[in-house]
N, C-alpha and C positions, 0 to 999 in steps of 0.2 A: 504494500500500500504506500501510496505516495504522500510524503508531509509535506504539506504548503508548507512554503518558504516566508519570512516574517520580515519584511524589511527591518533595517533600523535605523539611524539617525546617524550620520558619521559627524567626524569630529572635523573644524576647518581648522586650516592656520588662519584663517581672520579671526581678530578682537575685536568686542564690540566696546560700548563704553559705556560708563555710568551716564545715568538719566542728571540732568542739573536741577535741581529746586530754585526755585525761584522766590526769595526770600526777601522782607520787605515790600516799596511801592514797585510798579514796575516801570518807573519811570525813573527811579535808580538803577535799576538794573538794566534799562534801556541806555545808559548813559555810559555805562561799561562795556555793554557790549559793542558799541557801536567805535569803542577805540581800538578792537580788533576786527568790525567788519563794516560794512561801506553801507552797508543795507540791514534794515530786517522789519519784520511786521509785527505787531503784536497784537494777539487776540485775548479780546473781551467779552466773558457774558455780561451779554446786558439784560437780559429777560430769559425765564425762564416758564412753561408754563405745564403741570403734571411732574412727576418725576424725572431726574435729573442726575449724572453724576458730581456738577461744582454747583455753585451758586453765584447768582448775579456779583458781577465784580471781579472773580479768578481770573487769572491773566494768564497770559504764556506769552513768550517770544521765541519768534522763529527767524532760523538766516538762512541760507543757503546750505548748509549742511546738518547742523546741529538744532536742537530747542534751549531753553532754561523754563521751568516753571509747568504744570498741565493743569488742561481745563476738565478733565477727568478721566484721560486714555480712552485705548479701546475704538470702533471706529470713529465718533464723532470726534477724538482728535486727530486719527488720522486724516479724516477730511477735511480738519480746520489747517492741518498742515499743507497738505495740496494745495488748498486754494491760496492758504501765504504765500508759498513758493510761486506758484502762478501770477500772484501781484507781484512776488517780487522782479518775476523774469519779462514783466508788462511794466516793466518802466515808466513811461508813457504814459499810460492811464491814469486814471482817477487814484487817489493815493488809498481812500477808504471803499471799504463795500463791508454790505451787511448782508449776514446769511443767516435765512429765517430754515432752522432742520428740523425735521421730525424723526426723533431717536431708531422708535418702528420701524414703521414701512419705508424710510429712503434709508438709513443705516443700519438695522438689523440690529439695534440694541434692544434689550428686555425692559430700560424703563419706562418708556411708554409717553415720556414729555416730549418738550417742543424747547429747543435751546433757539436763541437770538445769540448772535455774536458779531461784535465789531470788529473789523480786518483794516488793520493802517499800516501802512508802509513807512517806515522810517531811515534817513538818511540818516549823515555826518550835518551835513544843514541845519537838519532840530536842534542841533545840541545846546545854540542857545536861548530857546525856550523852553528846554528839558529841563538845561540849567536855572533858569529864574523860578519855575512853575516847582519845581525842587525846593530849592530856597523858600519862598513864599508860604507852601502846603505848610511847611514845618514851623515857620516862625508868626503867623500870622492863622489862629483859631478865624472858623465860618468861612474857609475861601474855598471854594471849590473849582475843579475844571472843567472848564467846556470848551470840546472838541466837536466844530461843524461843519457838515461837508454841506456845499451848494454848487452848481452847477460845476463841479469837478473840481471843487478848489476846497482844500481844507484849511482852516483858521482855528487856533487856540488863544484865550481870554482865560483870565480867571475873573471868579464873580463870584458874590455875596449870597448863598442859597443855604437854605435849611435843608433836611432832609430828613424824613420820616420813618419810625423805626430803626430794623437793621437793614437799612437798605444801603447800599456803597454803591452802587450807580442811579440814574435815573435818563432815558432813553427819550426824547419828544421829537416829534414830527410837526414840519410848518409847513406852511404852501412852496408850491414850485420844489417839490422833494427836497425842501431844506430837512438836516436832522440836526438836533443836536444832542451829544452825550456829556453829561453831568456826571462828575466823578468827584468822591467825596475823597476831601485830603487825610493826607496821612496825619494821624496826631501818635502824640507818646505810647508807647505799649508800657504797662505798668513795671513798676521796676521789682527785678529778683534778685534777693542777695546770694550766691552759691560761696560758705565758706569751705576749704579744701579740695585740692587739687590730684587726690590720689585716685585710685582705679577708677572707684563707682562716680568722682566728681568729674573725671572727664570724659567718660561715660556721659553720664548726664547733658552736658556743657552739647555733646554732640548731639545728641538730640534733641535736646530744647532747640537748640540753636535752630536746626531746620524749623521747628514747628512755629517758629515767628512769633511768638506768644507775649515775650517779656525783652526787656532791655536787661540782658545781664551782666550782671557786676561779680567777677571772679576773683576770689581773693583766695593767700596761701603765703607764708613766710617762704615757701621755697622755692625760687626762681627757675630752678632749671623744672619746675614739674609744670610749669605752665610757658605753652608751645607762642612763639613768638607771632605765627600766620593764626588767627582769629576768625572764623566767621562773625558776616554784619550782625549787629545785634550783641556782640558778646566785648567786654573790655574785663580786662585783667591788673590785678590789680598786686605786687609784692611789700608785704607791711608783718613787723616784727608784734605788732599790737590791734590786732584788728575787732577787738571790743570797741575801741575810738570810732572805728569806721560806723558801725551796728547803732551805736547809738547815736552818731550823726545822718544814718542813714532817711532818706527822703518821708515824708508821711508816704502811708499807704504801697510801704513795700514788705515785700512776702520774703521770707525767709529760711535758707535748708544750709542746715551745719552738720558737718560730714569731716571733722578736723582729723591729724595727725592726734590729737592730745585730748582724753577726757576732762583735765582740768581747762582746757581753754571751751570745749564744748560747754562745761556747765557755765563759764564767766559771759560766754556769748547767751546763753539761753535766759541768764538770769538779767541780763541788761535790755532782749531784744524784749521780753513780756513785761519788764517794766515803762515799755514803752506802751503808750494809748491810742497809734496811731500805726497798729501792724496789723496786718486782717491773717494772718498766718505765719506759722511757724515749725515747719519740720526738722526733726532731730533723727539721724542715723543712730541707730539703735538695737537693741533687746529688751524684751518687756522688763527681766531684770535691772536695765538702765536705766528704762525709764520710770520704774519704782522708785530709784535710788534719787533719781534726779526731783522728782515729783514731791519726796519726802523732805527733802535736804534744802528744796527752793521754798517749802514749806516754815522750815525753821530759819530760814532766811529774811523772811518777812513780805515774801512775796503773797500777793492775794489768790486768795484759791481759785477763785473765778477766772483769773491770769492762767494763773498753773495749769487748768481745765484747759487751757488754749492748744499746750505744748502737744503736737501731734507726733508721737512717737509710741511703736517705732512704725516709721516712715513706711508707705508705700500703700499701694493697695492690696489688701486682702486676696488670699489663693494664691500666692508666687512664694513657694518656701525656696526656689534657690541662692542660695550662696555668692553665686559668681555676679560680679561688678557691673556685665552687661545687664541683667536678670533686675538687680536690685534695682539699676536707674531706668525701666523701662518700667516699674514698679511705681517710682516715685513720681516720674512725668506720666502718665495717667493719671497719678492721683492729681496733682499739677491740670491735667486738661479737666478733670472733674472738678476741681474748682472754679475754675475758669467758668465751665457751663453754669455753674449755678448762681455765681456773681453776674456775671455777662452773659446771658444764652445763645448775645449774636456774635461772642469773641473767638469759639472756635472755628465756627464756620467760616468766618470772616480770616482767619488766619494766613498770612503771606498774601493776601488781597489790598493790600495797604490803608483798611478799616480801622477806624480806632478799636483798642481792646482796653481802655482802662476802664476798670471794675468800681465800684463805690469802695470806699474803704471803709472800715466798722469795728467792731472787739474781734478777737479771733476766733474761727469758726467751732473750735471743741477740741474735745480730747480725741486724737486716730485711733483707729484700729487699722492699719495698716500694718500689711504685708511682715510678720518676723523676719527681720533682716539680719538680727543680730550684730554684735559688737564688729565695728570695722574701724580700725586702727591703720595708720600708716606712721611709719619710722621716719627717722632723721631729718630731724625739722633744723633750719637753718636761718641766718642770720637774714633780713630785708637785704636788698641791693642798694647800696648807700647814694650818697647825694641827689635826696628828691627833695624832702621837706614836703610834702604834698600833703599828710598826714599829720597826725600828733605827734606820732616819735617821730619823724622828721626820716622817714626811713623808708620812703614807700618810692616804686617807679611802676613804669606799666614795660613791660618784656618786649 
């Protein structure tokens, strides 16, 4: 008897590459990209209607060979890719087009919406409107942008518009096929303090990072453990004292202490709750730790209703591994789980260039997160001298 033969998958010597995220507005990232390439388009949903994979406002940029950012894979980005590359190789034409898709029946996805998406082509020319409309969104609350094409000619303005809900764009139609796109500026994303720079903190550091959620502040006495190249969104910080920092730190920032040293972990814990104006506070931990710390903050003079604050040990609930990846993918969901419950449009909105700052208020309660157990790191070392940036005069950024 004969066996069918099974094909199977052979292996190529081509590499493919990593996907780029597209982190922040995209209109910083358009400003980068555009200094290693002559062109590129960026697509916007602008409207959504039924089921969907992004939501109104996800960006992407496309050039000629590569993306940064997705509006939610799968065909409809493949078709929103095509059609970039197609403006982009029509020169010529009109710089914007808008493509009204239906998921179903034109692309064969299962969610069953209607995605809207704006296609702009971008030169080296933009860059300085990219540049001012940059500047402006961040320093100037209420400005929004609007982007209008009219008889084949596009113009950008910023202008004074409110905006409703969690909405990040808003789409209108005028006579003679005018359109205009309203795009809500980028404001602050709320501030995280990350102390410790060992396994599970830079662990962390990389995935918050991508998730565009927080403006993070990294700190750690030891220079060489925090990497000099940064993703946007994260600064670092080397300081021999960084209780100074904690209690100078901004109203309504959130905080995860993860140090080399149990006694610096309890001196940061007992400063960051006596503060009134932190909405969170997670401690890397063991429930034995956090007994200890809970009892000790107790006879310290700290308020119980404070103490009730201290979320340890860290993470979400069901993840008993050990390992550093394990633990920080533990604590950022717990991290995105806050987020939805202060802000419900801050995750979605995330790397959309949406505001995500949260209200600030007492801190949310005592965790039951994830047993992570005691995580210690050795050899702590001296600040990198001549900053003065600090209290002790001892601080630099790597």
């Amino acid at each position: 008897m004969s066996v069918p033969r099974i094909s199977s998958c052979h292996r190529t010597s081509r590499s493919g590459t990593w996907l780029v995220p597209l982190r922040g507005h995209w209109i910083d990232a358009a400003r980068i990209h555009l200094s290693d390439h002559a062109a590129l388009v960026r697509v916007t949903v602008t409207a959504l209607r039924g089921s969907a994979p992004r939501e109104p406002g996800a960006s992407m940029l496309v050039d000629a060979v590569g993306t940064v950012g997705t509006i939610g894979g799968g065909r409809l980005e493949w078709h929103a890719v095509a059609r970039a590359r197609e403006l982009l190789r029509h020169a010529g034409d009109a710089p914007v087009r808008i493509a009204d898709l239906t998921l179903g029946p034109e692309l064969g996805q299962c969610c069953g919406g209607r995605v809207e998406l704006w296609l702009e082509r971008l030169t080296r020319h933009d860059d300085h409107w990219l540049e001012e409309a940059a500047r402006r969104l961040r320093a100037e609350p209420g400005v929004a942008m609007a982007s209008e094409i009219a008889d084949g000619v596009v113009t950008h303005r910023l202008v004074r518009r409110s905006f409703s809900g969690a909405a990040a764009v808003q789409l209108e139609r005028g006579p003679r096929e005018r359109v205009t796109l309203f795009e809500m500026p980028r404001q602050r994303r709320p501030d995280l303090m990350i102390f410790g720079a060992g396994h599970v903190g830079q662990s962390l550091v990389r995935l918050l990072a991508e998730l565009a959620l927080f403006e993070i502040h990294w700190i750690d006495s030891r220079a060489e453990l925090l990497p000099g190249s940064l993703p946007e969104g994260v600064t670092a910080q080397v300081c021999a004292d960084p209780v100074q920092l904690a209690i100078c730190a901004p109203a309504g920032t959130r905080f995860v202490v993860m140090t080399h040293d149990h006694a610096l972990d309890y001196a940061l814990c007992r400063v960051i709750l006596a503060r009134s104006n932190s909405p969170w506070l997670g401690l890397i931990g063991s429930a034995s730790k956090s007994a200890r710390f809970r009892s000790r903050l107790l006879r310290d003079g700290v308020n119980r209703e404070a103490v009730s604050g201290l979320v340890c040990p860290i993470g979400v609930p069901g993840i008993s591994s050990k390992l550093p990846g394990a633990i920080a993918v533990a604590i950022a969901a717990q991290l995105l789980q806050l987020q939805a419950l202060t802000d419900p449009g801050a995750v979605t909105r995330a790397g959309t260039g949406a505001p995500t700052d949260a209200p600030t208020g007492a801190p949310t309660g005592a965790g039951t997160g994830a047993g992570t157990g005691p995580h210690t790191e050795t050899g702590p070392s001296d600040c990198a001298p001549d900053c003065g940036a600090c209290p002790c005069g001892r601080q630099t950024k790597p």
